[in-house]
N, C-alpha and C positions, 0 to 999 in steps of 0.2 A: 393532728388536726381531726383526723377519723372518731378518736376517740373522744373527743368537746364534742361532737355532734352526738356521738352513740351516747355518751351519761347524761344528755341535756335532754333527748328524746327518755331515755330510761327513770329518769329523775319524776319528769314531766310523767310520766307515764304512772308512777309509784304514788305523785302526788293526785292524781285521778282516782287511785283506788283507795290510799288511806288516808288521805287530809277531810274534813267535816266537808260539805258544802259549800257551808258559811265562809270558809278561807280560803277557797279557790280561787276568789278574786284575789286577795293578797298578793299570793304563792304567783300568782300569775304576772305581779308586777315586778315583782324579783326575778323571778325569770327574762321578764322583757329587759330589765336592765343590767340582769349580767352578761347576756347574750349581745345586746348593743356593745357592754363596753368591752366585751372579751371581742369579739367584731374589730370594733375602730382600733383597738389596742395591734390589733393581729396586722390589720390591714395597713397601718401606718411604721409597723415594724419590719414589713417586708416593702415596700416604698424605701423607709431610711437603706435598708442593707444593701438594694441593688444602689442607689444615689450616690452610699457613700463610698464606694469603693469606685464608679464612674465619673461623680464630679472632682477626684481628683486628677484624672488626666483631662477631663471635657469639663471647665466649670459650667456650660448651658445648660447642662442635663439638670441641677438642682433647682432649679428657677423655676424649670418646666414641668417639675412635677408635684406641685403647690396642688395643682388639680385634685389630683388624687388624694392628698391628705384634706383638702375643704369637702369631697365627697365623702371621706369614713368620717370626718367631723361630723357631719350633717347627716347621717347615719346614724350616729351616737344621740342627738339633738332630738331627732324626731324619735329614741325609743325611749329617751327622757319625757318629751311634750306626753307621748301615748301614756308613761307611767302617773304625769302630776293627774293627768284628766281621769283615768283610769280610777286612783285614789280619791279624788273628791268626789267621785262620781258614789263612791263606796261610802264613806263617811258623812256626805250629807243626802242620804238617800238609804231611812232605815229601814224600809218594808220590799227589799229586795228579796225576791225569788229564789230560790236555790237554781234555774234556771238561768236569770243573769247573771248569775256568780260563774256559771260555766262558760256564759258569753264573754265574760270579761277575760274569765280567766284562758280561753281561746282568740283574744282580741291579741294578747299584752303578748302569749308566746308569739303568733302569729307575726305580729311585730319585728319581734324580739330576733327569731328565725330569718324574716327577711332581711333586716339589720346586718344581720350577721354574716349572711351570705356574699349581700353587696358588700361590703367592705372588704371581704375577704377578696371577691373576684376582682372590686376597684384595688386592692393593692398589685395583682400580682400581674393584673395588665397594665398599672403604672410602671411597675418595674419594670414589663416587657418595653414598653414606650421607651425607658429613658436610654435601655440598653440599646433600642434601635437608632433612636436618637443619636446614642454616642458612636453608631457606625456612619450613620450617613443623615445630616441635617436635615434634609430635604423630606424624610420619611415622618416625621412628627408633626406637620400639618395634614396627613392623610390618613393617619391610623387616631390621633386624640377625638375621635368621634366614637371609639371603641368604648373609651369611657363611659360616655354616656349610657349607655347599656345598660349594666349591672348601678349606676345612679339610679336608673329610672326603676330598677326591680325596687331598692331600700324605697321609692318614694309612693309605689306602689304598695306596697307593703304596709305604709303609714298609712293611706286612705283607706284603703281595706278596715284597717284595724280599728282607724276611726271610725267609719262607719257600721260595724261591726259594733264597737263598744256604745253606741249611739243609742242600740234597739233593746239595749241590756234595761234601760228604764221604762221599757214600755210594756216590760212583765213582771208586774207588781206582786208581791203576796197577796192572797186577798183573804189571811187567816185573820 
Protein backbone atom coordinates (compact mmCIF):
# COMPACT_ATOMS: atom_id res chain seq x y z
CA UNK A 1 0.00 0.00 0.00
CA UNK A 2 3.07 2.27 1.24
CA UNK A 3 4.45 1.82 -1.99
CA UNK A 4 1.20 3.15 -4.59
CA UNK A 5 1.48 6.14 -2.42
CA UNK A 6 5.39 6.57 -2.56
CA UNK A 7 5.61 5.93 -6.80
CA UNK A 8 2.42 8.21 -7.13
CA UNK A 9 3.96 10.99 -5.05
CA UNK A 10 7.46 10.11 -7.08
CA UNK A 11 6.02 9.88 -10.53
CA UNK A 12 3.98 13.09 -9.69
CA UNK A 13 6.93 14.68 -8.63
CA UNK A 14 9.23 13.61 -11.94
CA UNK A 15 6.42 14.60 -14.05
CA UNK A 16 6.85 18.48 -12.44
CA UNK A 17 10.30 18.48 -13.43
CA UNK A 18 10.34 16.79 -16.92
CA UNK A 19 7.06 16.84 -18.60
CA UNK A 20 6.66 20.65 -20.96
CA UNK A 21 4.06 22.69 -19.32
CA UNK A 22 1.86 22.53 -21.81
CA UNK A 23 1.08 18.61 -20.62
CA UNK A 24 0.64 18.97 -17.03
CA UNK A 25 -2.73 19.33 -17.36
CA UNK A 26 -2.87 15.89 -19.13
CA UNK A 27 -0.54 14.05 -16.93
CA UNK A 28 -2.68 15.35 -14.32
CA UNK A 29 -5.76 13.59 -15.43
CA UNK A 30 -4.14 10.42 -15.59
CA UNK A 31 -3.18 10.57 -12.45
CA UNK A 32 -6.50 11.59 -10.99
CA UNK A 33 -7.96 8.49 -12.62
CA UNK A 34 -5.62 6.08 -11.76
CA UNK A 35 -5.53 6.91 -8.29
CA UNK A 36 -9.46 6.96 -8.08
CA UNK A 37 -9.69 3.77 -9.70
CA UNK A 38 -6.61 2.04 -8.06
CA UNK A 39 -8.68 3.63 -4.77
CA UNK A 40 -12.19 2.07 -5.44
CA UNK A 41 -10.51 -1.03 -6.75
CA UNK A 42 -8.37 -1.44 -3.29
CA UNK A 43 -11.22 -0.30 -1.08
CA UNK A 44 -13.96 -2.71 -2.47
CA UNK A 45 -11.34 -5.62 -2.42
CA UNK A 46 -10.96 -5.33 1.16
CA UNK A 47 -14.86 -4.94 1.85
CA UNK A 48 -15.37 -8.34 -0.48
CA UNK A 49 -12.38 -10.32 1.73
CA UNK A 50 -13.54 -9.51 5.26
CA UNK A 51 -17.78 -10.10 3.90
CA UNK A 52 -16.80 -13.05 2.32
CA UNK A 53 -15.44 -15.23 4.66
CA UNK A 54 -18.32 -13.54 7.59
CA UNK A 55 -21.39 -13.80 5.51
CA UNK A 56 -20.84 -17.18 5.47
CA UNK A 57 -21.66 -17.98 8.93
CA UNK A 58 -23.88 -14.41 9.55
CA UNK A 59 -25.59 -13.95 6.11
CA UNK A 60 -26.61 -10.03 7.45
CA UNK A 61 -23.13 -8.93 7.33
CA UNK A 62 -23.23 -8.85 3.29
CA UNK A 63 -26.38 -6.73 3.00
CA UNK A 64 -24.81 -4.26 5.33
CA UNK A 65 -22.08 -3.35 3.78
CA UNK A 66 -23.54 -2.20 0.32
CA UNK A 67 -22.58 1.26 2.16
CA UNK A 68 -19.23 1.05 1.77
CA UNK A 69 -18.92 -0.33 -1.82
CA UNK A 70 -21.62 2.92 -3.11
CA UNK A 71 -18.93 5.21 -1.06
CA UNK A 72 -15.58 3.85 -3.16
CA UNK A 73 -18.07 3.71 -6.12
CA UNK A 74 -18.82 7.34 -5.74
CA UNK A 75 -15.23 8.02 -5.05
CA UNK A 76 -14.33 6.53 -8.48
CA UNK A 77 -17.41 8.77 -10.04
CA UNK A 78 -16.33 12.08 -8.85
CA UNK A 79 -12.33 11.41 -9.86
CA UNK A 80 -14.09 10.57 -13.37
CA UNK A 81 -16.54 13.93 -13.24
CA UNK A 82 -13.10 15.96 -12.16
CA UNK A 83 -11.10 14.15 -15.26
CA UNK A 84 -14.09 14.70 -18.16
CA UNK A 85 -14.22 18.61 -16.81
CA UNK A 86 -10.63 18.72 -16.29
CA UNK A 87 -10.26 17.63 -20.21
CA UNK A 88 -12.56 19.97 -21.90
CA UNK A 89 -11.60 22.53 -19.81
CA UNK A 90 -8.09 21.87 -21.92
CA UNK A 91 -9.32 21.33 -25.27
CA UNK A 92 -11.71 23.87 -25.70
CA UNK A 93 -9.80 26.48 -24.07
CA UNK A 94 -6.43 27.21 -26.39
CA UNK A 95 -4.78 30.30 -24.81
CA UNK A 96 -4.05 28.55 -21.47
CA UNK A 97 -1.26 29.76 -19.38
CA UNK A 98 1.44 27.43 -18.46
CA UNK A 99 0.14 28.48 -15.10
CA UNK A 100 -3.32 26.73 -15.39
CA UNK A 101 -1.83 23.96 -16.69
CA UNK A 102 -0.33 23.59 -13.08
CA UNK A 103 -3.62 24.40 -11.74
CA UNK A 104 -5.24 21.82 -13.42
CA UNK A 105 -2.72 19.62 -13.14
CA UNK A 106 -2.68 20.22 -9.01
CA UNK A 107 -6.78 20.00 -9.24
CA UNK A 108 -6.97 16.34 -11.01
CA UNK A 109 -3.87 14.80 -8.35
CA UNK A 110 -5.46 16.60 -5.54
CA UNK A 111 -8.65 14.67 -6.45
CA UNK A 112 -7.24 11.85 -7.38
CA UNK A 113 -5.16 11.56 -3.73
CA UNK A 114 -8.31 12.20 -2.00
CA UNK A 115 -10.20 9.63 -3.99
CA UNK A 116 -7.90 7.34 -2.98
CA UNK A 117 -7.52 7.81 0.56
CA UNK A 118 -11.44 7.70 1.20
CA UNK A 119 -11.82 4.64 -0.38
CA UNK A 120 -9.19 3.02 1.09
CA UNK A 121 -10.16 4.17 4.77
CA UNK A 122 -14.15 3.50 3.47
CA UNK A 123 -12.98 -0.07 2.89
CA UNK A 124 -11.27 -1.09 5.92
CA UNK A 125 -13.75 0.45 8.38
CA UNK A 126 -16.49 -1.32 6.34
CA UNK A 127 -14.76 -4.42 7.04
CA UNK A 128 -14.24 -3.33 10.64
CA UNK A 129 -18.32 -2.70 10.71
CA UNK A 130 -19.23 -6.11 9.23
CA UNK A 131 -16.73 -7.93 11.42
CA UNK A 132 -18.30 -6.18 14.52
CA UNK A 133 -21.55 -6.70 13.04
CA UNK A 134 -21.06 -10.38 12.99
CA UNK A 135 -20.10 -10.35 16.80
CA UNK A 136 -22.97 -8.58 18.12
CA UNK A 137 -26.05 -7.11 15.93
CA UNK A 138 -26.80 -4.47 17.95
CA UNK A 139 -23.16 -2.65 17.38
CA UNK A 140 -23.85 -1.73 13.48
CA UNK A 141 -26.42 0.98 14.02
CA UNK A 142 -23.71 2.79 16.32
CA UNK A 143 -20.41 2.67 14.63
CA UNK A 144 -22.13 2.91 10.48
CA UNK A 145 -21.72 6.72 11.22
CA UNK A 146 -17.97 6.10 11.06
CA UNK A 147 -18.38 5.74 7.53
CA UNK A 148 -19.42 8.82 6.89
CA UNK A 149 -16.04 10.22 7.73
CA UNK A 150 -13.57 9.36 5.31
CA UNK A 151 -17.16 9.72 2.46
CA UNK A 152 -16.98 13.08 3.35
CA UNK A 153 -12.92 13.51 2.87
CA UNK A 154 -13.49 11.79 -1.09
CA UNK A 155 -16.39 14.64 -1.31
CA UNK A 156 -14.30 17.18 -0.19
CA UNK A 157 -11.76 16.46 -2.06
CA UNK A 158 -14.05 16.78 -5.29
CA UNK A 159 -15.09 20.54 -4.38
CA UNK A 160 -11.72 21.41 -3.73
CA UNK A 161 -10.66 20.17 -7.02
CA UNK A 162 -13.46 21.67 -8.69
CA UNK A 163 -13.00 24.80 -7.49
CA UNK A 164 -9.52 24.66 -7.85
CA UNK A 165 -9.74 23.61 -11.51
CA UNK A 166 -12.48 26.56 -11.89
CA UNK A 167 -9.64 29.64 -11.59
CA UNK A 168 -7.39 27.61 -14.17
CA UNK A 169 -9.42 29.75 -16.87
CA UNK A 170 -9.06 32.98 -15.37
CA UNK A 171 -5.17 33.10 -16.35
CA UNK A 172 -5.11 33.38 -19.83
CA UNK A 173 -1.96 33.69 -21.93
CA UNK A 174 -1.75 36.97 -23.01
CA UNK A 175 1.08 36.11 -25.76
Amino acid sequence: MKWIILSALLISLLTLLFIPPKNLGYAGIVYCFLLSSLGASQGIWTISNYVAGTSIKYPRVGTKSILGTVVCEANFLSGIILCVLNFNTLRYTSNLSNASHYILFCSSLFVGLCSFFSSIATGLICAVISMMDAKDELLFFKVVILEVIPASVGLIGFILGIVMSSKSTLILDTK
